[in-house]
BABA-15949 format. One record per residue (C-alpha): residue number from 0; x, y, z. Coordinates in steps of 0.001 Angstrom, whole numbers, plus 500000, padded with zeros to 6 digits. Example, Ala and Ser with C-alpha at 12.3 -4.5 7.8 and 13.67 -1.06 7.14 Angstrom:
2
@resi: 0 | xx: 512300 | yy: 495500 | zz: 507800
@resi: 1 | xx: 513670 | yy: 498940 | zz: 507140
This chain:
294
@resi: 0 | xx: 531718 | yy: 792044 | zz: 668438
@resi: 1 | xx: 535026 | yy: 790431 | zz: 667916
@resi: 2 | xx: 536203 | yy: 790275 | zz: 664241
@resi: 3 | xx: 539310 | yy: 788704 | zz: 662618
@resi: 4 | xx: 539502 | yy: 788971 | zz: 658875
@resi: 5 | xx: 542213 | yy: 786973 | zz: 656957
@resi: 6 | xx: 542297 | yy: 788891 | zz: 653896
@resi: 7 | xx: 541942 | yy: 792039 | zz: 652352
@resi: 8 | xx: 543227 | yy: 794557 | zz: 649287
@resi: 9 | xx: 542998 | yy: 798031 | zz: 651076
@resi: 10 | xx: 546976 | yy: 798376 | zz: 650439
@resi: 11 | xx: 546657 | yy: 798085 | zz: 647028
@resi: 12 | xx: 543206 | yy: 800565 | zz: 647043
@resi: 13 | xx: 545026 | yy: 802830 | zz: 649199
@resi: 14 | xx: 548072 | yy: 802811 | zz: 647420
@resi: 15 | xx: 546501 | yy: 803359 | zz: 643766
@resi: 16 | xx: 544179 | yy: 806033 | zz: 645055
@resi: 17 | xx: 546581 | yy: 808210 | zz: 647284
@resi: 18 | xx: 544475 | yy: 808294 | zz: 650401
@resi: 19 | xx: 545277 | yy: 807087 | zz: 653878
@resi: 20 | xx: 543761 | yy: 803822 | zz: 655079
@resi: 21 | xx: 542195 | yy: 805810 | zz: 658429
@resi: 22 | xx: 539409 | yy: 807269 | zz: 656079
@resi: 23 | xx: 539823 | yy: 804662 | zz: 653150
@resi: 24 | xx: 536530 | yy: 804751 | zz: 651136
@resi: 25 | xx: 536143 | yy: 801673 | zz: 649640
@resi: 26 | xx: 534814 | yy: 798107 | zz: 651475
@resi: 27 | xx: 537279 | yy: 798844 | zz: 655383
@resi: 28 | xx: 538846 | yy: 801945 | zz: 656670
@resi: 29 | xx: 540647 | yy: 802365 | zz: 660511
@resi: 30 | xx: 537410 | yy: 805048 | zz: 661024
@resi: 31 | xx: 534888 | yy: 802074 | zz: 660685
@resi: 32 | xx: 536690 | yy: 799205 | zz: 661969
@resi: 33 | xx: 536949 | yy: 800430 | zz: 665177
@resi: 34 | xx: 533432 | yy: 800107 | zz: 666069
@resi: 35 | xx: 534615 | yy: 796881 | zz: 666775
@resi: 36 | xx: 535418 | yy: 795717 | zz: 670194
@resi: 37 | xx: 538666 | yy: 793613 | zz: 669145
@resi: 38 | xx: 539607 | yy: 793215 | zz: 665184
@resi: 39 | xx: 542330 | yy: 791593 | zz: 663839
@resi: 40 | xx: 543144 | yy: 792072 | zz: 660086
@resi: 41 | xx: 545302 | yy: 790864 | zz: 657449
@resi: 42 | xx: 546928 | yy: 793233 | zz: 655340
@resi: 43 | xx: 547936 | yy: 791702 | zz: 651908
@resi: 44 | xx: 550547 | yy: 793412 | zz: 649347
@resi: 45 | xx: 549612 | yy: 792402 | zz: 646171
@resi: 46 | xx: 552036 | yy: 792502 | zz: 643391
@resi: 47 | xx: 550013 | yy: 791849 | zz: 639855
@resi: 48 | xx: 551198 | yy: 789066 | zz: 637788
@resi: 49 | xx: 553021 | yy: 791392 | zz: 634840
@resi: 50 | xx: 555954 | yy: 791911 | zz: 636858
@resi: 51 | xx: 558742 | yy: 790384 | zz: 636933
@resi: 52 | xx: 562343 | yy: 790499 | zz: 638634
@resi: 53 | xx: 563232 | yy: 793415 | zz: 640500
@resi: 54 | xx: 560281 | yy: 795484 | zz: 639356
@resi: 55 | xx: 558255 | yy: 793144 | zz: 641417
@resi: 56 | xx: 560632 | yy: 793110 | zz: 644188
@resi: 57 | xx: 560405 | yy: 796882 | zz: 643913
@resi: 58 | xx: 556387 | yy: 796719 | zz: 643705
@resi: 59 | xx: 556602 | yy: 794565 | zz: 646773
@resi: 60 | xx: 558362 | yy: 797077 | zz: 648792
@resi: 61 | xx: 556849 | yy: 799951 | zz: 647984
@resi: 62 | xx: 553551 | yy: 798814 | zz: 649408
@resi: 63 | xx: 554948 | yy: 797314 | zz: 652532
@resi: 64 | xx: 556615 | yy: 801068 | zz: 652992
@resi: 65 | xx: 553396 | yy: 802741 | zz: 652612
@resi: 66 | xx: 551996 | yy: 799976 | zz: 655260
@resi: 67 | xx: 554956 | yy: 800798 | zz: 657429
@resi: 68 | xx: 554224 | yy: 804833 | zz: 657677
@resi: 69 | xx: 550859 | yy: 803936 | zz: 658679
@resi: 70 | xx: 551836 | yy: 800843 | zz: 661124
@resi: 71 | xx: 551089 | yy: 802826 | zz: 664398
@resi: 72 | xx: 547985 | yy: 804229 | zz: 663628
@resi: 73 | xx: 546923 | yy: 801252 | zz: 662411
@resi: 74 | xx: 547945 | yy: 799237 | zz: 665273
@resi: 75 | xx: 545940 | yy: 801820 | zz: 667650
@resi: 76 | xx: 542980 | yy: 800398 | zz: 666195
@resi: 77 | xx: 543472 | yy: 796812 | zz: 665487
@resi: 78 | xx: 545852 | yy: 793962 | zz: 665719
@resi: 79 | xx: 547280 | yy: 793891 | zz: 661894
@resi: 80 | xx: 548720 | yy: 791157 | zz: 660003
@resi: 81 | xx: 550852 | yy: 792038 | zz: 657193
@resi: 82 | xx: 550661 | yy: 789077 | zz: 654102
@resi: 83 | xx: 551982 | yy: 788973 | zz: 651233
@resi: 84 | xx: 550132 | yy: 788203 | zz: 647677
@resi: 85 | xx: 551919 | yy: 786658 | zz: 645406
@resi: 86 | xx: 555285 | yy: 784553 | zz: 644750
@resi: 87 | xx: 556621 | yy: 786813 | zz: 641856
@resi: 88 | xx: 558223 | yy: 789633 | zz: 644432
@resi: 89 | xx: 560842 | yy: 786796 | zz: 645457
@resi: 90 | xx: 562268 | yy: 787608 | zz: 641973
@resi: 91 | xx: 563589 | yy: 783969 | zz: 642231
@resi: 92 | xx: 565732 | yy: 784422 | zz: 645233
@resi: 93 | xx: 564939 | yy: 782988 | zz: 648532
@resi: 94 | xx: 567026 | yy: 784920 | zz: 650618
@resi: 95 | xx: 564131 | yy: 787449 | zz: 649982
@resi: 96 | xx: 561856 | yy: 785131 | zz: 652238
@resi: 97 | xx: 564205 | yy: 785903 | zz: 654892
@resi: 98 | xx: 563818 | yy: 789667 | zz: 654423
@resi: 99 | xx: 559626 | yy: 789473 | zz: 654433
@resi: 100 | xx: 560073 | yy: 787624 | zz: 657687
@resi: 101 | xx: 562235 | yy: 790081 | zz: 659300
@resi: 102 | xx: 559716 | yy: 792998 | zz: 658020
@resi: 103 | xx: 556769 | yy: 790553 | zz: 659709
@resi: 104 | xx: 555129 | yy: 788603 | zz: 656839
@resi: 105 | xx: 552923 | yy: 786084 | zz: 658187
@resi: 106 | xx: 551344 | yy: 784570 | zz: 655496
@resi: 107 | xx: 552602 | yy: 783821 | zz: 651630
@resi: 108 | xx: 550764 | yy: 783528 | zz: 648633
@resi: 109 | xx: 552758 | yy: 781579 | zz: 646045
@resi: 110 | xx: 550871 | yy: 782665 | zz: 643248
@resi: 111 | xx: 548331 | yy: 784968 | zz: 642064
@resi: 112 | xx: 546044 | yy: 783662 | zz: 639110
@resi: 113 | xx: 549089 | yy: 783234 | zz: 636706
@resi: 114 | xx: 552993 | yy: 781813 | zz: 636625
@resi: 115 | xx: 555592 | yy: 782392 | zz: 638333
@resi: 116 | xx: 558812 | yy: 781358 | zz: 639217
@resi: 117 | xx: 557482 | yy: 779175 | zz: 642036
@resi: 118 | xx: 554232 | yy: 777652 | zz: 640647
@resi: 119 | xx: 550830 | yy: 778010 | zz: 638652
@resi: 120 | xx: 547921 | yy: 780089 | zz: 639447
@resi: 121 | xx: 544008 | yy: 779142 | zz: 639419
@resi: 122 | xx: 543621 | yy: 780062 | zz: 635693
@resi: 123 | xx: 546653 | yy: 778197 | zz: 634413
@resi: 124 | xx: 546775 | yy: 774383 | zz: 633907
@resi: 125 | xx: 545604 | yy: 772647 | zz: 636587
@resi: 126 | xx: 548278 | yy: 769541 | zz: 636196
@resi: 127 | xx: 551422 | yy: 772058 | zz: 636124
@resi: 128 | xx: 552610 | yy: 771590 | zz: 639821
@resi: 129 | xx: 555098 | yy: 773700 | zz: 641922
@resi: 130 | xx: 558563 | yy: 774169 | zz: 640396
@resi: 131 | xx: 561833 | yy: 772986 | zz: 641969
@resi: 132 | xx: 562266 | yy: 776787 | zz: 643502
@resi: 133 | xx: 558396 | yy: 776570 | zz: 644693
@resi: 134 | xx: 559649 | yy: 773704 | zz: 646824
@resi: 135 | xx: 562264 | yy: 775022 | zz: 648240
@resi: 136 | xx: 560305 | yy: 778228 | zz: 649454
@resi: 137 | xx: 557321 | yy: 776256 | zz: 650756
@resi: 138 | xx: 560078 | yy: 774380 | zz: 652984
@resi: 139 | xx: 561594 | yy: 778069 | zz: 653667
@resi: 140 | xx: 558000 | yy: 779215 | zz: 654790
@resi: 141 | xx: 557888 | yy: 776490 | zz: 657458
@resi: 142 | xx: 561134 | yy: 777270 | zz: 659041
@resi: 143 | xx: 560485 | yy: 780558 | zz: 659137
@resi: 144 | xx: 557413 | yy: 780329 | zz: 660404
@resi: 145 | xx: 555354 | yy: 782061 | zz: 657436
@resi: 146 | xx: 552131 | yy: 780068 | zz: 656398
@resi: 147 | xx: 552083 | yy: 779097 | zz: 652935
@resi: 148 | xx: 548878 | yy: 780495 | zz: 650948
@resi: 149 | xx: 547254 | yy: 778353 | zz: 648333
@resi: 150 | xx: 544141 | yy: 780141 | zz: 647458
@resi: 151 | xx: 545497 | yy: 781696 | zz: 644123
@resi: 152 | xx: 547215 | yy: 778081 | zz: 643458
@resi: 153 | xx: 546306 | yy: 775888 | zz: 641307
@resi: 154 | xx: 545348 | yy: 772182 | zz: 641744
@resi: 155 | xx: 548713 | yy: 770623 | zz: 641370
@resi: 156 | xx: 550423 | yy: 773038 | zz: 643234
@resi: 157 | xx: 547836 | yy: 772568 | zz: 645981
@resi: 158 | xx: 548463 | yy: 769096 | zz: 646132
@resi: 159 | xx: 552341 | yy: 769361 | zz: 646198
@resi: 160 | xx: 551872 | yy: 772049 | zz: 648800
@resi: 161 | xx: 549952 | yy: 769340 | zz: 651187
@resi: 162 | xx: 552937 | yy: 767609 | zz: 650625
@resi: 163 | xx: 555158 | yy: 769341 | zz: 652082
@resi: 164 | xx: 552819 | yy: 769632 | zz: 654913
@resi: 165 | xx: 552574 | yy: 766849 | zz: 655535
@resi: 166 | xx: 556093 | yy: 765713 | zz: 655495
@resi: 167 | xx: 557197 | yy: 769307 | zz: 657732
@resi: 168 | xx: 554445 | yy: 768979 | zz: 659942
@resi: 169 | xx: 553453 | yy: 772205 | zz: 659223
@resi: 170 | xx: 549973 | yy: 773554 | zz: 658292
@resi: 171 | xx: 548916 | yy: 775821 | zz: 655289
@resi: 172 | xx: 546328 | yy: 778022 | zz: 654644
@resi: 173 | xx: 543889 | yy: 779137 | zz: 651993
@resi: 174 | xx: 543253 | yy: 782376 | zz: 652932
@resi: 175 | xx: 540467 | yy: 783603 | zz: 650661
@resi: 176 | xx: 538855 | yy: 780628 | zz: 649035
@resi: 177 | xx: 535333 | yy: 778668 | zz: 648924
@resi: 178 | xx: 533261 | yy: 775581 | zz: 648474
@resi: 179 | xx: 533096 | yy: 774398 | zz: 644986
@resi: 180 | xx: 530995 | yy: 772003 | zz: 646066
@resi: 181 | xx: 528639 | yy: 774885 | zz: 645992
@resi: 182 | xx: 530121 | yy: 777617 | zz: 643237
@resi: 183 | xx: 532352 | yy: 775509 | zz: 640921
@resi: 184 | xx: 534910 | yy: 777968 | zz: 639845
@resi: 185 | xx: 538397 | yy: 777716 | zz: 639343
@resi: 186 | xx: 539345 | yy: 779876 | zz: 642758
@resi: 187 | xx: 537236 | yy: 777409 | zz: 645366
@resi: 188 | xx: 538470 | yy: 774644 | zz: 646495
@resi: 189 | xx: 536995 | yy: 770810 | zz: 646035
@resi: 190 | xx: 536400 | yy: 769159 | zz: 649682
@resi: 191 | xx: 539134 | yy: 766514 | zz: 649371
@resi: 192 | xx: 541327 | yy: 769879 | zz: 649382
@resi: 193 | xx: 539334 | yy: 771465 | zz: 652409
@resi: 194 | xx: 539785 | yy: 768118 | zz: 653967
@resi: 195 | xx: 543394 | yy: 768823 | zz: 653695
@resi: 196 | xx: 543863 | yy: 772199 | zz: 654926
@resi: 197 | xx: 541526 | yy: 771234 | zz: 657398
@resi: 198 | xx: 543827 | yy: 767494 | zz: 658326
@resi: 199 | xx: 547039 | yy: 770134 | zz: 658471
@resi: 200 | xx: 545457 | yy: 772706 | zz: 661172
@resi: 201 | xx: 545235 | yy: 774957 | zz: 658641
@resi: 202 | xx: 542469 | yy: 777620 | zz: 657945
@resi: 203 | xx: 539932 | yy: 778255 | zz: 655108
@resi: 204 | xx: 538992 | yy: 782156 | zz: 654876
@resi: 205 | xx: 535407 | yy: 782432 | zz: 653292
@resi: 206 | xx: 535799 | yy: 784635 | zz: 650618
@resi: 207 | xx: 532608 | yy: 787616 | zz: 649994
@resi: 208 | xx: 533276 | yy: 787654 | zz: 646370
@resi: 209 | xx: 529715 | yy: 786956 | zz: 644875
@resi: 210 | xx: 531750 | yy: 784936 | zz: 642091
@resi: 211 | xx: 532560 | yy: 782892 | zz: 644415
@resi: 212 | xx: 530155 | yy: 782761 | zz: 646714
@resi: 213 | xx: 527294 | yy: 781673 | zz: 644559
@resi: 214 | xx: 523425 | yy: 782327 | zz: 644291
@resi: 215 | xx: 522671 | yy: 786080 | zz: 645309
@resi: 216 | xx: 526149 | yy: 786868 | zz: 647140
@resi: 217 | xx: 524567 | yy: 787523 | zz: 649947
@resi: 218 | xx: 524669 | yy: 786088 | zz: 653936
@resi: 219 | xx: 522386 | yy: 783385 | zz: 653367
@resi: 220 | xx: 525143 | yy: 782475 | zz: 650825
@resi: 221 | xx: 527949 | yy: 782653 | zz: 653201
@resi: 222 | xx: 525822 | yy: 780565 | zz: 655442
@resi: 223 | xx: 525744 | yy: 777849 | zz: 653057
@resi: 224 | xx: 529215 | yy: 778221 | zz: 652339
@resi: 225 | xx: 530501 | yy: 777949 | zz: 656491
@resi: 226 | xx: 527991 | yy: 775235 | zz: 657075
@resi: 227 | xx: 529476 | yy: 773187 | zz: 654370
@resi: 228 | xx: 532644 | yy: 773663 | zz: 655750
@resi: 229 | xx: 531140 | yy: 772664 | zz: 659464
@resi: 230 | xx: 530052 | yy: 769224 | zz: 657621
@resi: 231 | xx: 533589 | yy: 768501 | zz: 656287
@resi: 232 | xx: 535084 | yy: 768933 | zz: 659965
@resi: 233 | xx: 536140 | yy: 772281 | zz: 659654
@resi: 234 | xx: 534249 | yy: 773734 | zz: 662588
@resi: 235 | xx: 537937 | yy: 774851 | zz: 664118
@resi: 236 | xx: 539249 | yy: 775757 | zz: 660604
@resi: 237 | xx: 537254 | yy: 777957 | zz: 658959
@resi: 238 | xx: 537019 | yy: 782185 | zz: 659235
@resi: 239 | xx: 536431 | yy: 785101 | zz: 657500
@resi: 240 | xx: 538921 | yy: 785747 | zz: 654498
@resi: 241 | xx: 536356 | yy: 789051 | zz: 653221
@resi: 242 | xx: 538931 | yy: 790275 | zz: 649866
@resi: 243 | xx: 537528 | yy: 793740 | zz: 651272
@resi: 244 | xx: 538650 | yy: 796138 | zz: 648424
@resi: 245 | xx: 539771 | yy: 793305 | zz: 645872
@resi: 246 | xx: 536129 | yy: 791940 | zz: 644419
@resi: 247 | xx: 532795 | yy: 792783 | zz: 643792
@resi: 248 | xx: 530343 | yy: 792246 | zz: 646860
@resi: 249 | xx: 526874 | yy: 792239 | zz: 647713
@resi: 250 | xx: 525920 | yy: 795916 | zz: 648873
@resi: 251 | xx: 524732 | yy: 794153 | zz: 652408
@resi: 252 | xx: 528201 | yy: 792794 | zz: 652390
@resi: 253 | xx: 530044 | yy: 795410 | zz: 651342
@resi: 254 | xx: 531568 | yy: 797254 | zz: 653817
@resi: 255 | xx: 533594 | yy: 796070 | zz: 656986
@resi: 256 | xx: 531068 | yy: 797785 | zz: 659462
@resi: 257 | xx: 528185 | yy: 795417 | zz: 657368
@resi: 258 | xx: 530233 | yy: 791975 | zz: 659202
@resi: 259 | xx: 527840 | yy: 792939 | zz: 662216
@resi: 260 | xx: 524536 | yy: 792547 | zz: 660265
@resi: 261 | xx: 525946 | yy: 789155 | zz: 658357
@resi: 262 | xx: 526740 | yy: 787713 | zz: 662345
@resi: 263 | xx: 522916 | yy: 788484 | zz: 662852
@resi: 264 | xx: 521922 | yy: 786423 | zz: 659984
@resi: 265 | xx: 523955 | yy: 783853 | zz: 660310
@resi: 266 | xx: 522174 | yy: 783746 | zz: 663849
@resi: 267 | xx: 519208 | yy: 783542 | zz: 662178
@resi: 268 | xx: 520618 | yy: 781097 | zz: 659783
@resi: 269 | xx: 521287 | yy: 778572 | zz: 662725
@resi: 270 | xx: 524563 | yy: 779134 | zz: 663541
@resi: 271 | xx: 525114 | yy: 779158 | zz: 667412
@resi: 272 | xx: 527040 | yy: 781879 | zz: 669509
@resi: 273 | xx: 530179 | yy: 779894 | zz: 670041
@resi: 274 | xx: 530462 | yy: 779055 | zz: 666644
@resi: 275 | xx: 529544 | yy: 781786 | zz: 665072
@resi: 276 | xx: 532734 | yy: 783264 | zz: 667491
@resi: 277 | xx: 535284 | yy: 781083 | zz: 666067
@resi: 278 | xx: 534010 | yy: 781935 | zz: 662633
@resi: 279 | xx: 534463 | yy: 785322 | zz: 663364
@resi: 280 | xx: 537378 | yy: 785494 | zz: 665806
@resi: 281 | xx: 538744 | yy: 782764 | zz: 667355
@resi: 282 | xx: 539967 | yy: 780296 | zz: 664769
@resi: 283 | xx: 542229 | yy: 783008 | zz: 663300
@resi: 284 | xx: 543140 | yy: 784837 | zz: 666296
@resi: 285 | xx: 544387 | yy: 781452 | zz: 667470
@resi: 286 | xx: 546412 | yy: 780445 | zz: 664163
@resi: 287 | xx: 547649 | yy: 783626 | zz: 664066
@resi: 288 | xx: 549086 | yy: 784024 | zz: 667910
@resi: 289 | xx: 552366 | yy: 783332 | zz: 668178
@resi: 290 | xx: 554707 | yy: 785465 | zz: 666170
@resi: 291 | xx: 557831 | yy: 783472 | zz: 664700
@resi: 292 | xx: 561133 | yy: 783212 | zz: 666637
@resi: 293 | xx: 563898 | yy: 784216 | zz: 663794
């Protein structure tokens, strides 16, 4: 089985719990992801929304370090993407962006579930767009070819985010986010705002969070969730976004070497071979191919 996941918290697991991500023990671990035949997986550094200024900056750093000294064992076993998870670690200078590129950021988060200095999170006001700096590193991301994340975002930064997409040509992501046409929460996403992401060339990760998912959490549930997604036109745009290691999830869910079982019932869900493929490899491997030229 192929398998390309666009999001999960191991760092951060890792990180707080001293132990190597080769024999991790929570949700993914290099031991049990390489029963895979091919696996591609993003790698976020999350920096929590109480820091500020250079102690984020610092927070920021000192995971992608600790990624670093691991970086070629990791790479022996799969093709990793290094993201990173939330706008606060710019500490309000963009010249930052320019650094995370050069250190082989791919994807951005602007916000996590608060403020920052670029925007407003899922659990703040929904009408309190981007800010002036949020902008500007939005229009940063595009040039240098990082991919804007708006799954933490809330809706008017969302909207000002297709914005800019629109006018740059460029497309943006929501890495770790579902239907809530099926779970209304605050963290899915509304299918006018699928539609976009979709309309950009962007992807949609399907998030394992039973929150989020709905009903019992389980594969039936992520079923619902991708076939949704098929509906809106998203049969090219949607993946896997698991948040291994950053949310609760269904025991038959839990665990990276579980993603074989969940193709099987999405099989037996309906879902055909080839698309069942793209969900689980090719739409990201594809969005994801081309490093940027900086």
């Amino acid at each position: 089985m192929y398998l390309f996941d666009l999001h999960c918290d191991t760092l951060s697991r890792c990180i707080k719990k001293s132990e190597p991500i080769a024999f991790a023990d929570g949700h993914l671990s290099l031991e049990r992801g390489s029963r895979f035949e091919r696996w591609g997986q993003v790698f976020a550094v999350f920096v929590p929304d109480n820091l500020r200024g250079a102690d984020a900056a610092d927070h920021a750093n000192g995971a992608m370090e600790f990624y670093r000294c691991q970086r070629r064992l990791i790479k022996q076993v799969c093709r990793p993407v290094l993201a990173v998870e939330n706008g606060n670690c710019l500490a309000g200078d963009l010249r930052r962006l320019d650094l995370f590129a050069e250190r082989g950021v791919r994807l951005f988060a602007l916000t996590w579930n608060g403020a920052n200095e670029l925007g407003h999170g899922a659990h703040c006001d929904p009408a309190l767009g981007l800010t002036d700096f949020g902008k500007a590193a939005v229009k940063r991301m595009f040039k240098l070819g990082i991919i804007p994340d708006v799954s933490h975002l809330n809706e008017a930064g969302f909207w000002d985010v297709a914005e800019l997409s629109k006018t740059h040509k460029k497309s943006f992501w929501a890495t770790h986010s579902n239907c809530a046409a099926l779970r209304p929460h605050p963290r899915n996403l509304e299918d006018d705002q699928l539609k976009a992401i979709f309309e950009s060339g962007g992807l949609v990760g399907i998030n394992l969070f039973v929150d989020f998912l709905g009903g019992s959490g389980t594969a039936h549930d992520v079923g619902l969730h991708l076939e949704h997604m098929i509906a809106l036109g998203g049969a090219d745009n949607v993946a896997l976004g698991s948040d291994f290691d950053g949310c609760d999830i269904h025991p038959s869910l839990g665990g990276i070497e579980k993603l074989e079982y969940l193709d099987c019932d999405l099989e037996r869900f309906g879902f055909s071979t080839a698309q069942r493929k793209k969900f689980f490899w090719t739409n990201a491997s594809k969005g994801l191919a081309n490093p940027p030229r900086i």
